[in-house]
C-alpha positions in Angstrom: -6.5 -3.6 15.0 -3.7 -5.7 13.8 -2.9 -8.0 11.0 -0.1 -10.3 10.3 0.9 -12.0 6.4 2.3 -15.6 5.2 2.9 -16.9 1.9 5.4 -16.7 -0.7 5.8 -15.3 -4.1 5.5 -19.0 -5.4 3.9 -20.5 -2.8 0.4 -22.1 -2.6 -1.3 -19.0 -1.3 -1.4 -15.7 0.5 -3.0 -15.0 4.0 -3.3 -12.4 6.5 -5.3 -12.8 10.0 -7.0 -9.6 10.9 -7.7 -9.3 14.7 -9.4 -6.0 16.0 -12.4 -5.2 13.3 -15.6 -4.4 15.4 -18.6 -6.8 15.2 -21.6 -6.0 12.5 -19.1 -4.8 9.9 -21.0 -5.6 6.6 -18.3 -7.5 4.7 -18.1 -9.6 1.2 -15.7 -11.4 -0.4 -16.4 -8.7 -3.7 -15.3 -5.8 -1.4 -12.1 -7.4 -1.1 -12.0 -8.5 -5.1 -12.4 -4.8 -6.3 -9.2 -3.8 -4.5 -7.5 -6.9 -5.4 -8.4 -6.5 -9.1 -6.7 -2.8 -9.4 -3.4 -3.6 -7.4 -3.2 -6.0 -10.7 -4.2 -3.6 -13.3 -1.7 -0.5 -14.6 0.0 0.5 -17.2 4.1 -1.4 -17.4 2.6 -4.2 -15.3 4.3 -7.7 -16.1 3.8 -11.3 -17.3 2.3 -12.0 -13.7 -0.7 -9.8 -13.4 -1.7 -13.0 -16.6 -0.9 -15.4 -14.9 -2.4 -14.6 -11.4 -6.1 -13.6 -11.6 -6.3 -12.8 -7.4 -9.5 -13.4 -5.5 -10.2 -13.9 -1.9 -11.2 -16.2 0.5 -12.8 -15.6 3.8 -11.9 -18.7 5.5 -13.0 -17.0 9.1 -14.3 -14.4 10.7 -17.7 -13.3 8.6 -20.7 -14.9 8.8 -24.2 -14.0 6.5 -22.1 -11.6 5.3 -21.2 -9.4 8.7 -18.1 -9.8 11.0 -18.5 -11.3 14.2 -16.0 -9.6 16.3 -13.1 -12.5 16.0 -10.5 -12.9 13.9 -10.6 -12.7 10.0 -8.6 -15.0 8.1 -8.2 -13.7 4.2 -6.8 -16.5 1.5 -5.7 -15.4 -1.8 -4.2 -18.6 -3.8 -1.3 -18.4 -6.3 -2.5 -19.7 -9.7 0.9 -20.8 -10.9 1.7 -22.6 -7.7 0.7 -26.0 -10.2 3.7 -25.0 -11.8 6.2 -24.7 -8.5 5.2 -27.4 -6.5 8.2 -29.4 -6.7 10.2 -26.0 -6.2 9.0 -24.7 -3.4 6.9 -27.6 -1.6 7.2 -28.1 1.7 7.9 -31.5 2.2 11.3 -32.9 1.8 11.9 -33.9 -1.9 13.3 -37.0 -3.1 13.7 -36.6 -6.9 16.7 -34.7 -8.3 17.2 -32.1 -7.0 19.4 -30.4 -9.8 16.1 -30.4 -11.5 13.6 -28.7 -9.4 15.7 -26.6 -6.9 17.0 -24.1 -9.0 19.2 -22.1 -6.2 20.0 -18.9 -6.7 23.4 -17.8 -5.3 23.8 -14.9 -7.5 22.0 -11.9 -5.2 20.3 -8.6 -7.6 21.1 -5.0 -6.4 18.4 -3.2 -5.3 16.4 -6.5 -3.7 16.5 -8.5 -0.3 18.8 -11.4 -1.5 22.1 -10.5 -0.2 21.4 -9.2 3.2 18.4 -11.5 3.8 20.4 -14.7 2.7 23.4 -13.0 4.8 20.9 -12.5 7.5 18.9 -15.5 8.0 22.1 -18.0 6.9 20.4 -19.0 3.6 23.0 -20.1 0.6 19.7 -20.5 -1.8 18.6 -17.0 -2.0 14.9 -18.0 -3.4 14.3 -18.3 0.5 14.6 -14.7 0.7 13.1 -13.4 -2.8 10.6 -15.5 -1.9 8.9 -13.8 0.7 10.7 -10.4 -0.1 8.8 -10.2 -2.8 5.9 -7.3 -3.6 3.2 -10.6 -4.4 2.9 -10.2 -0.8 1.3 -6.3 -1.1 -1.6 -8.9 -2.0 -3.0 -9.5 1.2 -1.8 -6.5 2.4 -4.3 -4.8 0.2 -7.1 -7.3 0.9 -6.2 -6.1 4.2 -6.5 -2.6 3.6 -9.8 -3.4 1.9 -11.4 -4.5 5.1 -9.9 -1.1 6.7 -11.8 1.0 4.1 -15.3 -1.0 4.7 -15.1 0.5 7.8 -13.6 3.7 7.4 -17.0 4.0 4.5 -19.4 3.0 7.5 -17.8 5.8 9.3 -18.1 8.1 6.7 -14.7 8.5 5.8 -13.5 8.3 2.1 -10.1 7.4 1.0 -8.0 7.3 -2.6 -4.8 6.4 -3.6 -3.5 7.5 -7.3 0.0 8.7 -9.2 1.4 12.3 -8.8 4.4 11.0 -11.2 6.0 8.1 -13.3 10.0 8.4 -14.6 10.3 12.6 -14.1 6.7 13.3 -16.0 4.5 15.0 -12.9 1.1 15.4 -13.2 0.0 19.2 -12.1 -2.4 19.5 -9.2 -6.1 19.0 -10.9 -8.7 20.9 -8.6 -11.3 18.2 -7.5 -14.5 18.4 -5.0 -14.9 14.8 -3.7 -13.2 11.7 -3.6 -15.3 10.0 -5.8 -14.5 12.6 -8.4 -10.8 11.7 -8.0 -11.6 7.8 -8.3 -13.9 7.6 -11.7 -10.9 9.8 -13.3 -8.3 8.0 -12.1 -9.7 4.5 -12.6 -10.5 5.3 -16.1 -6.5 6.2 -16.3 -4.2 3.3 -17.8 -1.4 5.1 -15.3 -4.4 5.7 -12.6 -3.7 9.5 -12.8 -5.8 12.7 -12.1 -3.8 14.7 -15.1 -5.4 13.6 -18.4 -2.8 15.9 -20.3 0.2 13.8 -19.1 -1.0 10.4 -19.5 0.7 10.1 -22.5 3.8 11.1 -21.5 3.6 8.8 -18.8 2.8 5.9 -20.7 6.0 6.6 -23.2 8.2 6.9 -20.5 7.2 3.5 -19.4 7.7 2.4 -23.0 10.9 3.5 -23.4 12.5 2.1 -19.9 10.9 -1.5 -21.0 12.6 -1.2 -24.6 15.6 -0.5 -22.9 15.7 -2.8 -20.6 15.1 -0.7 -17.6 12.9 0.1 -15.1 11.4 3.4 -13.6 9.2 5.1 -10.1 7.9 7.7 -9.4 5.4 9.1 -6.5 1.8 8.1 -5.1 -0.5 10.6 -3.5 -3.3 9.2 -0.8 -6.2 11.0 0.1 -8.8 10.6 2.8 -11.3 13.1 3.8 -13.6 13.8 6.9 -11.6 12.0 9.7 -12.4 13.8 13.0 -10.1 16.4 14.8 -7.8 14.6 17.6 -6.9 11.1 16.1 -3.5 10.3 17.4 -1.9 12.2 20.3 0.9 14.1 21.1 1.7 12.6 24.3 4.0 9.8 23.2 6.6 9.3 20.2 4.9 6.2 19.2 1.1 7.1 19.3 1.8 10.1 16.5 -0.5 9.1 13.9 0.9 10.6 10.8 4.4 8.4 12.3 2.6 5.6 12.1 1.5 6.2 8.7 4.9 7.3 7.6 6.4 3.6 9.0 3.3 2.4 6.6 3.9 3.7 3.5 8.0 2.9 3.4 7.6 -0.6 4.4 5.4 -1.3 1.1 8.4 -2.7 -1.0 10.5 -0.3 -3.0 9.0 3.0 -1.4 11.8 5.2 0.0 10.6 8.4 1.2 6.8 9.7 2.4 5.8 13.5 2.6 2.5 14.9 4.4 0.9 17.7 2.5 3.7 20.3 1.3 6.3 18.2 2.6 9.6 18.8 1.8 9.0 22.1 0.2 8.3 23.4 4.2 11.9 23.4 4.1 12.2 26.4 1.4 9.2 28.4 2.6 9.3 30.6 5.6 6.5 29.8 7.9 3.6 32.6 7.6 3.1 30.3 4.2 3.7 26.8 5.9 1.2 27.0 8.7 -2.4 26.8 7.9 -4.5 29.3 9.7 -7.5 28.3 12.1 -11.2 30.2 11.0 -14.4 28.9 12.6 -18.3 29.1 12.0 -21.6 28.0 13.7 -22.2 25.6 11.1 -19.0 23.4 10.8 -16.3 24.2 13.5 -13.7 24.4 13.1 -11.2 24.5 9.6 -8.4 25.6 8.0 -7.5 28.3 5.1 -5.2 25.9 3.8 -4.0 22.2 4.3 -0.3 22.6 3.6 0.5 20.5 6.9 -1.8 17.8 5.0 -4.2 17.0 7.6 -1.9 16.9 10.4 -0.7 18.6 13.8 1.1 17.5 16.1 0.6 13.8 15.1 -3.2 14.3 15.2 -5.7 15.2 13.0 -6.7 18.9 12.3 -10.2 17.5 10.3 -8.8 18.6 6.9 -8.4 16.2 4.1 -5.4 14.1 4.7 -2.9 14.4 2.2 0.1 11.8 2.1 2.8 10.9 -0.5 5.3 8.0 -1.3 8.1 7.5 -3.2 8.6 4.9 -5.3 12.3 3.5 -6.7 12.4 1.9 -10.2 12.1 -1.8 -9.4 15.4 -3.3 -9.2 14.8 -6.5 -11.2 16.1 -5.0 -14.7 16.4 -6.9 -17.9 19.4 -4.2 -18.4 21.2 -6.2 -15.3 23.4 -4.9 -13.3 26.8 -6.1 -11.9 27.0 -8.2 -8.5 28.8 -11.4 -6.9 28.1 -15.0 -6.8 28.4 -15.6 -3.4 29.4 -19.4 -3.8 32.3 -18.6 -6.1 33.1 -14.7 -5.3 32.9 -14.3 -9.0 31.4 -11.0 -10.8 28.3 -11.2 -13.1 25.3 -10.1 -14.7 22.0 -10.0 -12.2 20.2 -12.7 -12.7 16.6 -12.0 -14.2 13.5 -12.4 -12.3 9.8 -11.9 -14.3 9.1 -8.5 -13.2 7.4 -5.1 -14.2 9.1 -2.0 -15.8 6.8 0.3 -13.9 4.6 -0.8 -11.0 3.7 3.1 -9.8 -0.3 2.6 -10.9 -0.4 -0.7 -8.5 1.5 0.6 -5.8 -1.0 3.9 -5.7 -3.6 1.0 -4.9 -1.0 -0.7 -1.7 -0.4 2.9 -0.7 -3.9 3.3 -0.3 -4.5 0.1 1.4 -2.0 0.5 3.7 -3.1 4.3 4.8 -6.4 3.1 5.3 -5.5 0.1 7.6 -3.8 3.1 9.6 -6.7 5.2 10.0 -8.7 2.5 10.9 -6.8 1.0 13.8 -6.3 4.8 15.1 -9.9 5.1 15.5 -10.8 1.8 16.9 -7.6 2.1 19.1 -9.3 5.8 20.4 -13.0 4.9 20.3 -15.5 1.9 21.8 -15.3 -0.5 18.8 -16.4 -3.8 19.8 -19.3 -3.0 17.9 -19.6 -1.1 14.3 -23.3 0.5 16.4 -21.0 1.7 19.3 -18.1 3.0 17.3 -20.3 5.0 15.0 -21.6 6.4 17.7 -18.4 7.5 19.7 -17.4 9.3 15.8 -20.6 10.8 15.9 -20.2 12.5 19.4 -16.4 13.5 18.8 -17.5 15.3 15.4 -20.1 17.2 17.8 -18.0 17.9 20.3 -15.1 19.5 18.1 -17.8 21.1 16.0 -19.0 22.7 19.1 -16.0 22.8 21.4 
């Protein structure tokens, strides 16, 4: 499976092709909506999440409510397009164009603008921020939405939610299924498992927006009952937990990505890193543990996969910091874009999106899939198979 994205921040709409999902996948508009709707929602969320009320189109693809097998073609529009068409329109305009272009030579830290306009030869940095801009995790997570339609068929659950916001971490809440992490989570304003530090959350949030700042902080994804053997070992590029890594630090501002334990392997000695192997009639084979997070080898062991992201305070700050026009080499004040103080709540939701589009595409990649019936069945016989290897 594969997908591709257009569209800008300000643009007239959002779209991604999808090319790859298996024929028979029951698929409506309202799965994608639900995903859409809580990338939007979160505690320190800005002016935008008003403005923009996202819903999807499915413009190809589907029909009677099943995919056929060909590509999907997902449209989210941009609500306040009404109010940019003159700025970002694609014809030439012939009006003044003092009044509508508003260029931007003055490039934030932290964003695209500088080595994008540097890049690509632009001296209006709006054609960068445009497209750099996280309004396109949109269809990214409409995407991802399709990915987790399947992975459900296939009997494979998957969550996204926050592990920490600003230095407050949430302790590790004992849970039994992934629906039990989801009805707590989604009842969170900060979308965390930890009810005790919501609130401290929350204020942290609070106090970087009164101060003009911004904070991060760190996403956990998990997905349970994949089969043993996704991935492979054979080849660099085929490693399914690299593949996921590559995923979760290309979803704007993430910086780092940890499976399982993570970086605390590095201060442990290995007798409590490596997760020992039991077996019995009933299931297979398992694990004591899941330090390694679901992962050997760049394959899957069968235990729930565990994966985290990092998150950098968005660099958009109404506390600016210091940069250089680059029309008059002059210093100033960073120029202020709408923005959030704290996105970590939505980006739990892109993280998920994007893990799941992973997982997906590793298992129609491995198995027959031109056909949900066909694929179901190949999963079917590779659980058997492990379970009685």
């Amino acid at each position: 499976m594969r997908y591709l994205t257009a569209g800008e921040s300000h643009g007239p709409q959002l779209t991604t092709i999808l090319e790859g999902v298996p024929a028979g996948l029951p698929l409506l508009a309202e799965d994608i909506n639900e995903d859409l709707a809580r990338r939007q929602k979160g505690y320190g969320r800005g002016r935008r999440m008003q403005i923009e009320k996202d819903q999807v189109k499915i413009t190809s693809g589907v029909r009677h409510g099943k995919t056929m097998g060909s590509p999907i073609a997902l449209v989210v529009e941009n609500d306040d397009w009404k109010h940019w068409t003159a700025i970002m329109g694609a014809e030439p305009y012939e009006g003044d164009e003092a009044e509508v272009k508003r260029k931007i030579s003055r490039p934030r830290p932290g964003h695209a603008d500088l080595n994008g306009a540097i890049k690509y030869g632009h001296r209006d940095m709006r054609n960068v921020l445009e497209r750099s801009s996280a309004r396109e995790t949109t269809v990214r997570v409409a995407a991802g939405a399709v990915a987790k339609r399947l992975l459900k068929e296939l009997g494979i659950e998957i969550v996204g939610y926050v592990k920490e916001i600003g230095g407050v971490v949430a302790k590790d809440i004992p849970y039994s299924t992934i629906d039990e992490i989801r009805n707590i989570t989604e009842q969170s304003p900060v979308r965390t498992l930890d009810k005790n530090v919501e609130g401290d959350m929350m204020k942290a949030i609070d106090d970087a927006k009164k101060q003009g700042d911004s904070i991060g902080g760190v996403v956990e994804v998990v997905a349970t009952n994949m089969p043993i053997g996704i991935g492979s070992y054979v080849q660099f590029d085929k490693k399914l937990d690299a593949k996921i890594a590559a995923s979760i630090v290309s979803i704007n501002a993430f910086k780092g990505v940890e499976f399982g334990i993570g970086f605390q392997a590095a201060r442990l000695p290995g007798s409590q890193v490596h997760d020992e192997i039991t077996w019995d009639e009933q299931h297979g084979y398992s694990r004591k543990t899941n330090r390694l997070g679901g992962f050997e080898g760049g394959m899957t062991t069968g235990m729930p996969i565990v994966v985290r992201g990092v998150m950098k305070p968005i660099p958009t700050l109404y506390k600016p910091l210091q940069s250089i026009d680059i029309e008059t080499k002059e210093s100033f004040a960073a120029s202020i874009e709408r923005s959030d103080s704290c996105a970590v709540p939505a980006a739990s939701v892109v993280a998920e999106a994007v893990v799941a589009w992973e997982l997906a595409s590793a298992i129609v990649e491995q198995c027959n899939s031109d056909k949900l019936e066909y694929l179901r069945a190949d999963i079917e016989n590779m659980r058997r198979y492990a379970r009685d290897f």
